[in-house]
MMTF fields as JSON, N, C-alpha, C and O atoms, coordinates in Angstrom:
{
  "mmtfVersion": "1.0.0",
  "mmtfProducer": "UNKNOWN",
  "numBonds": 275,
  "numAtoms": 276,
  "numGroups": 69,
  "numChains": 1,
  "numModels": 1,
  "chainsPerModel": [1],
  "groupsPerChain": [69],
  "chainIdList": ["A"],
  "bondAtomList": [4, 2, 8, 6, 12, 10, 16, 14, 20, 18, 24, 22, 28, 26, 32, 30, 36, 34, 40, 38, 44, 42, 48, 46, 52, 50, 56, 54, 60, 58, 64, 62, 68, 66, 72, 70, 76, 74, 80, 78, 84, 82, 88, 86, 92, 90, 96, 94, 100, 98, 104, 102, 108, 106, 112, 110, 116, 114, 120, 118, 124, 122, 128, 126, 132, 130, 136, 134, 140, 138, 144, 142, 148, 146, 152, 150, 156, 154, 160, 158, 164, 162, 168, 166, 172, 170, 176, 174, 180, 178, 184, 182, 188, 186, 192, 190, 196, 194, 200, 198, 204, 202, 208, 206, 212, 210, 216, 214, 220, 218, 224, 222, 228, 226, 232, 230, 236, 234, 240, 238, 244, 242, 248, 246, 252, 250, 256, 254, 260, 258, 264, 262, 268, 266, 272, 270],
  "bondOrderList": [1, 1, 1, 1, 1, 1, 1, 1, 1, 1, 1, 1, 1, 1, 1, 1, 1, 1, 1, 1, 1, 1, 1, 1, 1, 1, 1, 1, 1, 1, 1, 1, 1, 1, 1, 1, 1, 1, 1, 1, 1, 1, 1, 1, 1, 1, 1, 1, 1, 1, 1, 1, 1, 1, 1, 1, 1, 1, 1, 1, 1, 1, 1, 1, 1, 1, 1, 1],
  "groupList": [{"groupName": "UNK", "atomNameList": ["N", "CA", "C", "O"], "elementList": ["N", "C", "C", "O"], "formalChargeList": [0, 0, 0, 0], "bondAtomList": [1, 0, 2, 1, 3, 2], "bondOrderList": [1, 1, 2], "singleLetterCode": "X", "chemCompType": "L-PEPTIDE LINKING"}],
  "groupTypeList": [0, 0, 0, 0, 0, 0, 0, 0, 0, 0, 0, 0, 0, 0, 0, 0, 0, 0, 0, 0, 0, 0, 0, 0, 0, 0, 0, 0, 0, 0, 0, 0, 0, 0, 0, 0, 0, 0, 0, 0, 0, 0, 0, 0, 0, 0, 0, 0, 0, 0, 0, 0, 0, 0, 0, 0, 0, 0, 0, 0, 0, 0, 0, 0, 0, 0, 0, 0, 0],
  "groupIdList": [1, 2, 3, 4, 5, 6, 7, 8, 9, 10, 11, 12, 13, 14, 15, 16, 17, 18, 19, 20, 21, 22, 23, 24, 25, 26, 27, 28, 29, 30, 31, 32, 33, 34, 35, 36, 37, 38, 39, 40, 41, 42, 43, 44, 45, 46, 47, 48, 49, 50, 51, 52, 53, 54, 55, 56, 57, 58, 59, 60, 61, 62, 63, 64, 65, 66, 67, 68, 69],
  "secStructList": [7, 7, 7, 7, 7, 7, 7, 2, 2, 2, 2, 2, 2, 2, 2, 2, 2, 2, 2, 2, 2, 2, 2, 2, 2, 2, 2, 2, 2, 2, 2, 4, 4, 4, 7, 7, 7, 1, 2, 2, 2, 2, 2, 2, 2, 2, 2, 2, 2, 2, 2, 2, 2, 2, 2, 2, 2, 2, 2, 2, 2, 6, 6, 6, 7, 1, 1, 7, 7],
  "xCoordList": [41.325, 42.358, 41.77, 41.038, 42.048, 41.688, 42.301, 43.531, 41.284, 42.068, 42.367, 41.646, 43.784, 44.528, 44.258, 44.438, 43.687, 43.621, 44.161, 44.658, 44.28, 44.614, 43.51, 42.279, 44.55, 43.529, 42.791, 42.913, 42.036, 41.712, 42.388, 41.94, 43.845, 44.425, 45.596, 46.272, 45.614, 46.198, 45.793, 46.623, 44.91, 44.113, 44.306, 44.948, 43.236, 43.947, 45.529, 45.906, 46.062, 47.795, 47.698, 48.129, 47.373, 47.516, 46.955, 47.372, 45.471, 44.999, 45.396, 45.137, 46.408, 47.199, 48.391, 48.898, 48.798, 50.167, 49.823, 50.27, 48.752, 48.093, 48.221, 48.873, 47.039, 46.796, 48.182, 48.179, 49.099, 50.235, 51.05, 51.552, 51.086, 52.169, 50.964, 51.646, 49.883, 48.609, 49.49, 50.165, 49.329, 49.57, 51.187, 51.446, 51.833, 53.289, 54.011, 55.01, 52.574, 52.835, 52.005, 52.396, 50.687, 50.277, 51.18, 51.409, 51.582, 52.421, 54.135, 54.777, 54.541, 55.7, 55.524, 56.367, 54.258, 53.473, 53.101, 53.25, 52.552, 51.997, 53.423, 53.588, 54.764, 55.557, 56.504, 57.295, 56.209, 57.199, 56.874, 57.9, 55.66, 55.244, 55.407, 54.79, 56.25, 56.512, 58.074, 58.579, 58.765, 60.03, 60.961, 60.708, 62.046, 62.629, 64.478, 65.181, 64.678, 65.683, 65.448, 64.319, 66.1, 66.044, 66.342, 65.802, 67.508, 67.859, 66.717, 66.355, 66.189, 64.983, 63.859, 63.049, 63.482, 62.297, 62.75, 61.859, 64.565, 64.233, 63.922, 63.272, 64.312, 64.132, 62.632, 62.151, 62.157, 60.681, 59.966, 59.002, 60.329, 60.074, 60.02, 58.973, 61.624, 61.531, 60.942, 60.686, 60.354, 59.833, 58.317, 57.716, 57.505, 56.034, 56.481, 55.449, 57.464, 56.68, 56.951, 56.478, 57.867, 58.371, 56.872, 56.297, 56.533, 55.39, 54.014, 53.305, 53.858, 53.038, 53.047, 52.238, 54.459, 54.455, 54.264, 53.558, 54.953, 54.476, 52.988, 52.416, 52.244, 50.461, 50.302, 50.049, 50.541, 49.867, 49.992, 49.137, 51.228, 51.985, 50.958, 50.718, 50.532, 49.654, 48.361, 47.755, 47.938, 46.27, 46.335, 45.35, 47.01, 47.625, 47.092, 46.493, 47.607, 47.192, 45.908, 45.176, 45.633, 44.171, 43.289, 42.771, 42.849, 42.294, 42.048, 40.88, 43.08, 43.1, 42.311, 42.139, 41.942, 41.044, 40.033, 39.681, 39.622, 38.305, 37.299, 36.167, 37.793, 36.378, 35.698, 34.587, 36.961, 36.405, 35.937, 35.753, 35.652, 35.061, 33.781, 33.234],
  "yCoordList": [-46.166, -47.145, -48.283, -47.996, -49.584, -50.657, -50.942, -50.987, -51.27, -51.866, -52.873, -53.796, -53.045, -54.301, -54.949, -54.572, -56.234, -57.265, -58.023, -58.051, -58.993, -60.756, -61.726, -61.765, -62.486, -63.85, -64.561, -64.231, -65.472, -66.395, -67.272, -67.753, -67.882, -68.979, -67.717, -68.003, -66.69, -65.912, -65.274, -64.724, -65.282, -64.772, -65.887, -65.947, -66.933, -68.439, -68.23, -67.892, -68.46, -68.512, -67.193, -67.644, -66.201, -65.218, -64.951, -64.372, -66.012, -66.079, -67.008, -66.937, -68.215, -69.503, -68.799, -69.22, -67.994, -67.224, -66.652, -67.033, -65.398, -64.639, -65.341, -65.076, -66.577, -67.284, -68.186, -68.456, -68.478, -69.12, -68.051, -68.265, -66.92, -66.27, -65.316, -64.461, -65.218, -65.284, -66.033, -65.483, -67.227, -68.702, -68.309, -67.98, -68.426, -67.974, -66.756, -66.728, -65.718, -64.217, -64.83, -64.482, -65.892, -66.157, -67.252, -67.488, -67.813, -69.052, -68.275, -68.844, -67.197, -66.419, -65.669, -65.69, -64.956, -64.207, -65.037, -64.466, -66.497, -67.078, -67.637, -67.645, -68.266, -68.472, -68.052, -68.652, -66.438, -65.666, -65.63, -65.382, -65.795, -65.88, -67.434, -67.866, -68.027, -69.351, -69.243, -70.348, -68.224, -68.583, -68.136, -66.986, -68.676, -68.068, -67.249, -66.556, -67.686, -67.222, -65.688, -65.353, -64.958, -63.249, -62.83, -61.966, -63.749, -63.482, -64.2, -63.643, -65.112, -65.772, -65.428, -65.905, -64.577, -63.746, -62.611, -62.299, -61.749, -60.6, -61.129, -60.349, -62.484, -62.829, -62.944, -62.651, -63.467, -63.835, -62.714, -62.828, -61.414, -60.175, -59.994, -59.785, -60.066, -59.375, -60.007, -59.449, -61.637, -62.262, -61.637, -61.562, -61.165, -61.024, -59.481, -58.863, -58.804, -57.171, -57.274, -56.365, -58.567, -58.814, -59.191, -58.635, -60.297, -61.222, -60.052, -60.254, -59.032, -58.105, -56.573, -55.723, -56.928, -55.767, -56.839, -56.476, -58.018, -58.909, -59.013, -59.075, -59.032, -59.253, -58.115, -58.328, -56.764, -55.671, -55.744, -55.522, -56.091, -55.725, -57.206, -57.249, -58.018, -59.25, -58.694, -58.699, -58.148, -57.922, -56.198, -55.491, -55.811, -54.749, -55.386, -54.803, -56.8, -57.229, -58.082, -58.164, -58.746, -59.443, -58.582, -58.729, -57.296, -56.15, -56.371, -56.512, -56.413, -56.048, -57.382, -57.338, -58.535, -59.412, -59.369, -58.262, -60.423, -60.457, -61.098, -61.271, -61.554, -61.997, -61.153, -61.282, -59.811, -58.932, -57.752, -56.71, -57.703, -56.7, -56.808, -55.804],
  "zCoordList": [200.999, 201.282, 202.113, 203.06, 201.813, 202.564, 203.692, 203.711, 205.226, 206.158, 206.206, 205.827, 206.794, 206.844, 207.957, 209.115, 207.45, 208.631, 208.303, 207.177, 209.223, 209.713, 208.98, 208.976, 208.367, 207.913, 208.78, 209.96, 208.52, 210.037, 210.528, 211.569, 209.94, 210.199, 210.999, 211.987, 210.49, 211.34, 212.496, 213.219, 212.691, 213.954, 215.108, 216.156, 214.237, 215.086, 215.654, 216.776, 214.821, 214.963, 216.332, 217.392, 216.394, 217.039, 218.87, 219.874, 218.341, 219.423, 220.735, 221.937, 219.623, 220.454, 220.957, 221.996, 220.481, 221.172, 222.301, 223.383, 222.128, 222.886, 224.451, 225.461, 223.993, 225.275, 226.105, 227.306, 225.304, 225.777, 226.63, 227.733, 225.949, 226.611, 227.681, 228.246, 228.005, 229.319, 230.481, 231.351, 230.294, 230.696, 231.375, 232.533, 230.568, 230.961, 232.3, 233.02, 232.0, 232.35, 233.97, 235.084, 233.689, 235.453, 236.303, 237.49, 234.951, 236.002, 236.611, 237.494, 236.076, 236.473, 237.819, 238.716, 237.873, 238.833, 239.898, 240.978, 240.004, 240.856, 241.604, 242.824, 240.239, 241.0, 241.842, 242.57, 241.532, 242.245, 243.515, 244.149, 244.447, 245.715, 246.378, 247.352, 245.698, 246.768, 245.96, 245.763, 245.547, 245.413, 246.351, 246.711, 246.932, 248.053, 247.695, 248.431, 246.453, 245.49, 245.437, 245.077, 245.659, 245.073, 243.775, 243.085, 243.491, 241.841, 241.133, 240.096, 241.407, 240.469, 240.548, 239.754, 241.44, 241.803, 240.613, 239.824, 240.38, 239.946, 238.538, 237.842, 237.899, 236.596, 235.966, 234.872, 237.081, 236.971, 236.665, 235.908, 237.219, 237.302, 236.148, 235.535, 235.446, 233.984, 233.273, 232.206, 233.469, 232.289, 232.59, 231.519, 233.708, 233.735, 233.228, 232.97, 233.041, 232.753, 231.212, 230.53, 230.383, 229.413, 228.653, 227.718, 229.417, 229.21, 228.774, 227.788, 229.564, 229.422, 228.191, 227.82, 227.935, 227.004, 225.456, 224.515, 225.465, 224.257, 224.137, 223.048, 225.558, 225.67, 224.466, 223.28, 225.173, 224.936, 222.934, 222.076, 222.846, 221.061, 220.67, 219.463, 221.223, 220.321, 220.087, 219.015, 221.328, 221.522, 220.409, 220.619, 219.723, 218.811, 217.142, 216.238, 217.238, 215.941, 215.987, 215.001, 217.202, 217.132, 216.761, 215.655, 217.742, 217.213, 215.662, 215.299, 214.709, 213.547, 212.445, 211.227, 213.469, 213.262, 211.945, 211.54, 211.357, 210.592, 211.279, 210.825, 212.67, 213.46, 214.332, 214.847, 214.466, 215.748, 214.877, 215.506, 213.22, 212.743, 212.082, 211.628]
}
């Protein structure tokens, strides 16, 4: 049976998400230590553990790459 990978315009496509939602998950984290709001601290919260379980489910299909085999 053949393994299924990702095209390269899909990998691309995959790797620009990847890094955006990176980007997203440090700027949530960095801003939660100069925020003085409690409710916007707990949101921020759910978007970095949110931000991190989307990481984990992307870096799931990059893996499945034609550049990383």
């Amino acid at each position: 049976m053949e393994k299924e990978s990702l095209a390269l315009h899909e990998t691309m496509e995959t790797h620009e998400i990847l890094n955006f939602k990176t980007v997203c998950l440090l700027k949530s984290k960095l801003m939660q230590g100069i925020c003085f709001d409690n409710e916007l601290k707990v949101l921020m919260e759910k978007d970095v553990q949110q931000s991190i379980q989307d990481i984990n489910e992307l870096i799931h299909f990059y893996k499945g790459s034609q550049l990383l085999q």
